[in-house]
C-alpha positions in Angstrom: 4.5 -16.0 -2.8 1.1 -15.6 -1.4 -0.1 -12.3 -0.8 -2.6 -11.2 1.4 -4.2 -7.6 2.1 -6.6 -6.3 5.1 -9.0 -3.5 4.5 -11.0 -2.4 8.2 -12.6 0.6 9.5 -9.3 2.4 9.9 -10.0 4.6 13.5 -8.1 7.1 15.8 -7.3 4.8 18.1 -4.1 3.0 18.2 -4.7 0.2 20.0 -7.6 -0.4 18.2 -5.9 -0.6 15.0 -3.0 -3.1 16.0 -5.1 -5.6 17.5 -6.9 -5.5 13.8 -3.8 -5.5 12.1 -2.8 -8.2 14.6 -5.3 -10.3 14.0 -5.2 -9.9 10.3 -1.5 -10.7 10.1 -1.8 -14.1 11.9 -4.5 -15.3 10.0 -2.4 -14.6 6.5 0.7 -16.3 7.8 -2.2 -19.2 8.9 -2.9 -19.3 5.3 0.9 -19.6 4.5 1.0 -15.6 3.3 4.4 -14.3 2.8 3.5 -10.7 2.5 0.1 -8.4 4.0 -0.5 -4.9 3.4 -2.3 -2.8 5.4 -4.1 0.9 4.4 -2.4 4.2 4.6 -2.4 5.5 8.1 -3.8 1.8 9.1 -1.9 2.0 12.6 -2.1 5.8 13.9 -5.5 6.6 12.4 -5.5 9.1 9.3 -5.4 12.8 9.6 -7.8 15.2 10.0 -10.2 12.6 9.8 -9.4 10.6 12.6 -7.2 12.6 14.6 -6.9 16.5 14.7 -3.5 16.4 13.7 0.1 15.4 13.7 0.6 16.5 17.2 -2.5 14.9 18.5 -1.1 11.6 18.0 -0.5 9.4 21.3 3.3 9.0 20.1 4.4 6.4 22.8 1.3 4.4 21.6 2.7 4.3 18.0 5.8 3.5 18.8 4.5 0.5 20.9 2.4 -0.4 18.0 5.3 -0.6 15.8 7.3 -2.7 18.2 4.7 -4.5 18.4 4.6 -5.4 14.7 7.8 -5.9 14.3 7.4 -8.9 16.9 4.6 -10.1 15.6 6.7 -10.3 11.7 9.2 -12.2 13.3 7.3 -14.9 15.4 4.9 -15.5 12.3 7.7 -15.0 9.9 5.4 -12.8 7.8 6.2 -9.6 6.2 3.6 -6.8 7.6 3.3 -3.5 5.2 1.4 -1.0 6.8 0.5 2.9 6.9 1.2 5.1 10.0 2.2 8.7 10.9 5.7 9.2 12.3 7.5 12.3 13.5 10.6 12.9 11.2 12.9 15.7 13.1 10.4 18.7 13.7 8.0 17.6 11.2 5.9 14.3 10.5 6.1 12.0 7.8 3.1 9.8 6.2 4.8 6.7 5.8 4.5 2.6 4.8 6.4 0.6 7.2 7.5 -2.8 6.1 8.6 -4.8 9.4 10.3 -8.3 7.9 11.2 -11.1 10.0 14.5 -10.8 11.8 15.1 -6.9 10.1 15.5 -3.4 11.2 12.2 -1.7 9.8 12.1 -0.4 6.3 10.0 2.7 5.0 8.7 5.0 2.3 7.0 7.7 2.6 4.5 9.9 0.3 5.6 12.4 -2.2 2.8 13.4 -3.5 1.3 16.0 -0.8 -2.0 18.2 -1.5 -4.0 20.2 1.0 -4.0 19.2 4.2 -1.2 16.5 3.7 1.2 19.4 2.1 0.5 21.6 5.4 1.0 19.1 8.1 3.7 16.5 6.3 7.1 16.0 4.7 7.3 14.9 2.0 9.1 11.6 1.5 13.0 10.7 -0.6 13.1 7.4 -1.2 12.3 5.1 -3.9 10.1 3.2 -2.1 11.2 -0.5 -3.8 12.1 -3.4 -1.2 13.6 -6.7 -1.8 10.7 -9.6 -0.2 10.2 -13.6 -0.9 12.8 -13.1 -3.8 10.7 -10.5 -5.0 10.8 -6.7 -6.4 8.0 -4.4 -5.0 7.1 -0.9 -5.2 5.3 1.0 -2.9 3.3 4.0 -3.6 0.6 6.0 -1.6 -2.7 7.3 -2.3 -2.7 10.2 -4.1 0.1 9.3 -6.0 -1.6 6.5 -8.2 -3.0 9.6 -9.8 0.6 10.3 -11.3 1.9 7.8 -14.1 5.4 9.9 -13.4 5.7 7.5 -9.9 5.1 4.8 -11.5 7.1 4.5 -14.0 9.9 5.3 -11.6 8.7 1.5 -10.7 9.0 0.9 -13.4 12.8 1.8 -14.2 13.6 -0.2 -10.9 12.5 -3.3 -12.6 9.5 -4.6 -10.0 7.5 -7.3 -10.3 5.0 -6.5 -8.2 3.4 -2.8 -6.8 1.5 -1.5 -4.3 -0.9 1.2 -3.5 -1.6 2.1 0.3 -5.0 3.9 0.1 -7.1 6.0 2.7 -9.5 7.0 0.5 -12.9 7.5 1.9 -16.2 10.1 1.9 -18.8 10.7 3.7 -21.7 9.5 1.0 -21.7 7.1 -1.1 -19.3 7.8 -4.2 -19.1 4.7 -6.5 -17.9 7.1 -9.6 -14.9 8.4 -7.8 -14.5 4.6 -6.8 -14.9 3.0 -10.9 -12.3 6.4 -11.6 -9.4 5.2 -9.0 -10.1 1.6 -9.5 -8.8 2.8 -13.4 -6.2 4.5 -12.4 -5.3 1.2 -10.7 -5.4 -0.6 -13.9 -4.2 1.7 -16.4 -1.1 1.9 -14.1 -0.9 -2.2 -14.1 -1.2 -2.2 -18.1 1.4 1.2 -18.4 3.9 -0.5 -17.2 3.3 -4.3 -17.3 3.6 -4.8 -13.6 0.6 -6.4 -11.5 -1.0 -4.1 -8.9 -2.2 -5.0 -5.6 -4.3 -2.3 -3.9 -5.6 -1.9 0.3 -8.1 0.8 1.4 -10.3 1.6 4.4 -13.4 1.3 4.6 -15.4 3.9 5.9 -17.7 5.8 6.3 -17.9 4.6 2.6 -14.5 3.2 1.0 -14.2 5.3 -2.7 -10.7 3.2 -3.8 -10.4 -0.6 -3.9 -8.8 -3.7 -2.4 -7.4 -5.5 -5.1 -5.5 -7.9 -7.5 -4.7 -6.7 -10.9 -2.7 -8.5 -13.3 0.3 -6.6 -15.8 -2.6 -6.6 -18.5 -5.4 -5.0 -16.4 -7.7 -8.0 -15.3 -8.9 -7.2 -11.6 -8.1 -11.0 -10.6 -9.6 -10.5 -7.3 -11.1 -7.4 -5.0 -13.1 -7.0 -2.0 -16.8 -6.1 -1.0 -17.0 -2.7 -1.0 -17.6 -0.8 3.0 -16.9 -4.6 4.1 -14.4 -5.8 6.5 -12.2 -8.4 5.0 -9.3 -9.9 4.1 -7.8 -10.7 0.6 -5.6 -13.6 -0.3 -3.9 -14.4 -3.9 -1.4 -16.5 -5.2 1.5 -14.6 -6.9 4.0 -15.5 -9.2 6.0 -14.4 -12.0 5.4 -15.3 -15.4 6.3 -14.8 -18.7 5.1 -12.6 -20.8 1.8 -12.4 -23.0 2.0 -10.9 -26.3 0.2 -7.9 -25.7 2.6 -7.4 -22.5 5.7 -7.8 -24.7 5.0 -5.2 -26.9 4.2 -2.9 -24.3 7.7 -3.2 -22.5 9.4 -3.3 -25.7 8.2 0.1 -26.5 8.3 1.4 -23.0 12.2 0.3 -23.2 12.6 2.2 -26.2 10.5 5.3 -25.0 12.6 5.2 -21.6 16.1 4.7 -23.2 16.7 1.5 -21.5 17.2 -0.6 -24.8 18.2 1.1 -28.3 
């Protein structure tokens, strides 16, 4: 399956947003892409940064957006993974939608909730693994890639393939906190011998990558920093490598899945 991932100056407004996702999504599935992922927050615009709040957010115009998504999956029989904020009952949930062609919209949303997110969100149930292309993938959000806990959650369910939805931006230039969560990144790809794509924003100055990794940690592709793009890679499985073996062999054993 080819993959393809979009990272764009994420902003408050909606519309905004869609048309760039929009436009993103047709050109992967012009390049044949079965699969694009899209930042955390990509449609609604993450909060406080971009909107005050929760509450602030124009909820008929998300809602269209979604539709909208969801129509654009099914004419270009892509599969479009992206971040928005959605009311859950009397609270909000920071979620990955995953609209597939012809299907009712699938979700997960994020867990792991610190400061502001812990205030103003729920925090999400699921599992967070969906069926694609013949393919197992993960999804995990953000802050979460900090925790080897929801990974290997992951990596119980058997994926082949996850994937980090990132807003993760400051207001200066920070490459150390970028080199720091681009090895979080890998160390989670080589923990538990399952490649790792990766989607940010990009400003005011993007502090997490867009990115390929393979199961043994080799960034196989990433993006221009603060730069507007879109990433395209050809995934498949494969067997093992030694190295790889070894390391699911003991992780089996360590996990209790093989004696």
């Amino acid at each position: 399956m080819k993959l393809a991932a979009w990272q764009f100056g994420v902003s408050g407004d909606i519309r905004q947003n869609l048309a760039s996702v929009r436009n993103a999504a047709m050109q992967a599935a012009d390049k044949k892409a079965g699969l694009i992922v899209f930042p955390e927050c990509a449609l609604t615009g993450y909060p406080p940064r971009d909107i005050p709040g929760p509450s602030d957010m124009d909820m008929r115009a998300a809602a269209e957006a979604a539709d909208a998504l969801q129509e654009t999956a099914d004419r270009a029989g892509i599969h479009i993974l992206a971040g928005m904020v959605v009311q859950s009952g009397p609270g909000y949930c920071n979620r990955a939608c995953l609209f597939s062609p012809g299907k009712p919209v699938q979700w997960y949303d994020k867990r792991a909730l610190w400061g502001w997110d812990r205030e103003n969100f729920i925090p999400g149930t699921e599992p967070g693994v969906f069926d694609i292309c013949g393919f197992r993938i993960g999804v995990r959000i953000c802050f979460e890639v900090r925790f080897p806990e929801y990974f290997r959650e992951l990596y119980r369910a058997g994926t082949d393939l996850n994937i980090v939805l990132f807003y993760d931006v400051a207001d200066h230039d920070d490459a150390d906190r970028y080199g720091m969560i681009r090895g979080h990144l890998v160390t989670r790809a080589v923990e538990n011998v399952t490649p790792v794509l990766s989607v940010n924003a990009i400003r005011p100055w993007q502090t997490a990558p867009t990115c390929m990794i393979s199961a043994s940690g080799t960034v196989c592709c990433e993006l221009e920093r603060n730069r507007e793009g879109l990433l395209v890679y050809d995934f498949e499985k494969r067997e093992l490598n030694f190295g790889e073996s070894g390391r699911k062999q003991y992780s089996d054993l360590l996990l209790g899945l093989k004696d």
